[in-house]
C-alpha atoms as one frame of an Amber mdcrd trajectory, in Angstrom:
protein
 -45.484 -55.037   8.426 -47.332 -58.270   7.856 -46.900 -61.522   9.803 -45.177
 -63.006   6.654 -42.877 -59.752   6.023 -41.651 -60.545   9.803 -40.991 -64.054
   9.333 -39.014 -63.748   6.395 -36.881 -60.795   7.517 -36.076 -62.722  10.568
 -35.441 -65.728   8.740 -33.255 -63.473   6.637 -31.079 -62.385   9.327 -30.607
 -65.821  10.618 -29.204 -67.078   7.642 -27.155 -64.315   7.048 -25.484 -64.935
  10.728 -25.245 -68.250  10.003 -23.327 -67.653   6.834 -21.073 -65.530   8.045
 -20.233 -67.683  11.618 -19.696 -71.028   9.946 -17.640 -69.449   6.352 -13.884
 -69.300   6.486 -14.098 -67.880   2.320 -16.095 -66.012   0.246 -17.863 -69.232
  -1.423 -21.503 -69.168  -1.793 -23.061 -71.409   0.496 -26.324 -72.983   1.357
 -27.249 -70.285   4.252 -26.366 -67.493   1.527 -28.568 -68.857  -1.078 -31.393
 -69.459   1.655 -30.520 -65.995   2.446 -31.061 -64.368  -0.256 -34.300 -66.292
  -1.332 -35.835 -65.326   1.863 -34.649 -61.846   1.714 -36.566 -61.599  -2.030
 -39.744 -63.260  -0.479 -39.559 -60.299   2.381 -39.605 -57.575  -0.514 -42.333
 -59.554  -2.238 -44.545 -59.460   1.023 -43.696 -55.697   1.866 -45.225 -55.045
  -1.583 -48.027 -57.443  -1.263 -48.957 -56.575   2.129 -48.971 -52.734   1.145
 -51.137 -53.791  -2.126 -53.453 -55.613  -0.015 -53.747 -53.062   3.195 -54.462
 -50.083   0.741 -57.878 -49.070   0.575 -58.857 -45.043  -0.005 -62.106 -45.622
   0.871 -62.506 -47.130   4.491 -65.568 -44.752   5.791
């Protein structure tokens, strides 16, 4: 997992805590939007890091 991938799932999971400690109801909030943005840009560096990394012919 990239340096990038890690950031963004653990900025992921912070948000997502956050949502959940400081919502009483089901509304969509600031940390659930952020949370969901940064959980999109995680799957969009998983696949760009695995695009990038690839390479069948390293000898």
């Amino acid at each position: 997992m990239s340096k990038s991938a890690t950031g963004f799932l653990i900025l992921t999971l912070l948000s997502g805590i956050f949502h959940l400690s400081i919502a009483e109801n089901s509304t969509a909030t600031l940390p659930l939007i952020a949370c969901a943005v940064f959980g999109a840009l995680f799957l969009l560096a998983l696949i760009a890091g695995r695009r990038i990394k690839f390479d069948p012919v390293l000898r």
